[in-house]
N, C-alpha and C positions, 0 to 999 in steps of 0.2 A: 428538513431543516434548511433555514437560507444561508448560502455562500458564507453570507457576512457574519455569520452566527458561531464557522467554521474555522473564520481565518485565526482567532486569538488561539485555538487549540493549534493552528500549523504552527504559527512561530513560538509558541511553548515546545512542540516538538524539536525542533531547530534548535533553540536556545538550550535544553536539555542534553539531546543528544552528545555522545562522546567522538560522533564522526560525523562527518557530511553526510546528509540525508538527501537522496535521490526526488524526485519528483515522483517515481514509482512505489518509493517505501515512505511516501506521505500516505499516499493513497491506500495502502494498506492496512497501514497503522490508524488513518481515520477511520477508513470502514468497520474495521474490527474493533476500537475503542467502542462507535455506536452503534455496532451490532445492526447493519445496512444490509441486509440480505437483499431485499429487491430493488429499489432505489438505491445504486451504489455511484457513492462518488466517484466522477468519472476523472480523466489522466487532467483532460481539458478544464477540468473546472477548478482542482488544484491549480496548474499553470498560470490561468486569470488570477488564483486567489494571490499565489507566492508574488506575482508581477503586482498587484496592489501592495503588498508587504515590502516590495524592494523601494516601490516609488515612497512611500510612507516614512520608512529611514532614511530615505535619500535626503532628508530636509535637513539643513545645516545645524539646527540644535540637535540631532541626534550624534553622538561622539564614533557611534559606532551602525554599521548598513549589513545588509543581506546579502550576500553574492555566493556566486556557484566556484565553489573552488575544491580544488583536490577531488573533483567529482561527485558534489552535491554541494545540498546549502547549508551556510554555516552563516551566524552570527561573527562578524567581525569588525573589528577597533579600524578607525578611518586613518590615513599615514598621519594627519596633522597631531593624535595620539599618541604615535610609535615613542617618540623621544620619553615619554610622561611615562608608558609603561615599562620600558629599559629599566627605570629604577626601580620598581616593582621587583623586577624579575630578576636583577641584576646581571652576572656572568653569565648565568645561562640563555639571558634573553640573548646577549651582547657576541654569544659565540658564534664566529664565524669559518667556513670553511677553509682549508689550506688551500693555495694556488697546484700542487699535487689533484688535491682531492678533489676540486672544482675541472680540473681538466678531467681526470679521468670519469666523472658523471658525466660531462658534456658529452663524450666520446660513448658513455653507455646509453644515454638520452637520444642522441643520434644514429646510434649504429645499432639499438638493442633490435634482436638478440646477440651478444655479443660475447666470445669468450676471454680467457685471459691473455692467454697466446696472439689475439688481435688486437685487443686494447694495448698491448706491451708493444706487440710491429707499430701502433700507431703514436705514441709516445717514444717511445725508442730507449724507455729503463723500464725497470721489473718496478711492477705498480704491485706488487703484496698489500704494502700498508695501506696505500689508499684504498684497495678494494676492500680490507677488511674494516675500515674506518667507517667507510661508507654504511655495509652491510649493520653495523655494531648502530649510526644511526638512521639504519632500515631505510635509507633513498633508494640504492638500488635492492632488489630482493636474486636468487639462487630462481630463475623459471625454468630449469631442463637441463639435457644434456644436447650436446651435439652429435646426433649420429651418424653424421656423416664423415667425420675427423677420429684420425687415430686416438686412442682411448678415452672417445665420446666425451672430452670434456666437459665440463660444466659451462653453463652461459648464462649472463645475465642481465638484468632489463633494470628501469625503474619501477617503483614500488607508488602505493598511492600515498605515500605521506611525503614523495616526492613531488608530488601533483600539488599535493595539500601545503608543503613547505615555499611551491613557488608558485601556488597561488594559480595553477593552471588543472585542466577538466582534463584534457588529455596531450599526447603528446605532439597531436595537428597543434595545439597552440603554439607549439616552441616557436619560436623567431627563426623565418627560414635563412640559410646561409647566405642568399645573395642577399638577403636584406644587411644581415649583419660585415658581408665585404663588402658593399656601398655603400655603408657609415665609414669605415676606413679607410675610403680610396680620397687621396687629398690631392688637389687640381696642382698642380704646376705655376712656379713661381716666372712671371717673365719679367726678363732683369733687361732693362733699357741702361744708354750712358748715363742719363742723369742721374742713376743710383751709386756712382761711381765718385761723384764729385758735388761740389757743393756750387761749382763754378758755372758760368751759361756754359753748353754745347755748341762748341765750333763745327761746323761740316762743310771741309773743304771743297764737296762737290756745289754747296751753291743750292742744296735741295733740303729738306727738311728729315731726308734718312737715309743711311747711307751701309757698306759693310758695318757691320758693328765687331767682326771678325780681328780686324786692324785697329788697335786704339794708341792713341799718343796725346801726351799735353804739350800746347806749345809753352810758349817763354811768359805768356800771358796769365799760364793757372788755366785757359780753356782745354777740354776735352775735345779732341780732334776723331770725329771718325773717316776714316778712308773709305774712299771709292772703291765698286769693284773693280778688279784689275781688270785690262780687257782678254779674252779670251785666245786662245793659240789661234784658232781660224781665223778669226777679224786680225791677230798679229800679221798669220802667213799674206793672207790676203793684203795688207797695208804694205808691206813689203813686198809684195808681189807687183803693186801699184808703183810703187816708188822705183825697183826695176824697169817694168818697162817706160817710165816716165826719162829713167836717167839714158835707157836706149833709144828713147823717139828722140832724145836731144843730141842725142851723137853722130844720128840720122843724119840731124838738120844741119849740126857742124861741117859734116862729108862731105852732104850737099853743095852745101856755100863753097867751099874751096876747090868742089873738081868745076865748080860752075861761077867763078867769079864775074861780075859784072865788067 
């Protein structure tokens, strides 16, 4: 049977199904509908088919596309849709997670395996409700105990209807951390005199910038920036100068009077 003769049975598959369907449980479920015992569809020739089925929706009159989400493929409604279905669906579509329950998935999604006792050190209140919120709707799932901790507690991970909820295969898709503090880090304002006043900038050294440390307006409404001071060494030293200038002149006064002409 040719490829093409194949595809309308995968995405009946797809559209049918109550969950994501693998690339591996097409395959299956093809073979066995047409009873392929030696000629069996291979992994590679689903993949070519599904990749013509994704380009195929991909076209702008289709409302809704193909994609691999929650860890297979599923038929799915495009965002420019989402609004249109909300009313369909109403509260239920429209229900969203509490900022509680959203931190404490994050912190499972990230740190899974993970028990209670850690989620709670990482929050720093008692997360009960959230995690029982969560588990009630099945994002995270109960995957084991800890045996390594005193009375083995319980630890938990995400579940695939959390994959399937955000739309991710697994959890290498999450958004890595530094990506998500480099969207947050915000550059530094640099604040000149002219934000100061509405007036020209005066700068009594005569230069175009000056301490901006020292500010004063004259009588004019200008912003005045000051000079920097000079430093204690070029003080000492200018004084240092000036000394012995006032002792070479004292020199020359002695001079003259034990040496009068």
């Amino acid at each position: 049977m040719e490829l093409s003769e194949i595809i309308p049975h995968i995405e009946v598959l797809i559209f049918a199904s109550e969950k994501p369907l693998t690339s591996l449980d097409i395959v299956e479920l093809i073979n066995n509908s047409f009873g392929f015992l030696e000629e069996r569809i291979s992994l590679d020739q689903i993949e070519t088919a599904v990749e013509g089925i994704r380009e195929k929706y991909s076209a702008e009159f289709y409302p809704f596309e193909v994609r691999e989400s929650g860890g297979g493929w599923q038929f799915l409604t495009k965002k420019d849709y989402h609004k249109t279905i909300a009313q369909l669906n109403g509260d239920k579509f429209l229900k969203r997670l509490s900022n509680a329950a959203l931190e404490t998935l994050a912190i499972v999604a990230y740190k899974q395996p993970i028990t209670k006792g850690e989620i709670e050190a990482i929050r720093g209140v008692n997360s009960d409700y959230s995690i029982q919120k969560l588990l009630e709707k099945e994002l995270i799932l109960i995957s084991g105990r800890n045996e390594q901790l005193p009375g083995k507690p319980l630890v938990y991970a995400t579940s695939k209807t959390f994959m399937d909820y955000f739309g991710l295969n697994s959890t290498s898709d999450l958004p890595k951390i530094k990506e998500v503090l480099a969207d947050q880090l915000v550059e530094g304002t640099i604040i000149r005199p002219e934000d100061f006043t509405d007036q020209p900038v005066a700068d009594i050294t005569g230069e175009t910038s000056g301490d901006v440390s020292v500010l004063e307006v004259n009588e004019e409404g200008e912003l005045i920036v000051h000079a920097e001071p000079e430093t204690t060494e070029a003080a000492e030293t200018d004084t240092n100068e000036d000394n012995n200038n006032t002792d070479e002149a004292s020199s020359d006064a002695t001079t003259e009077e034990n040496n009068p002409e």
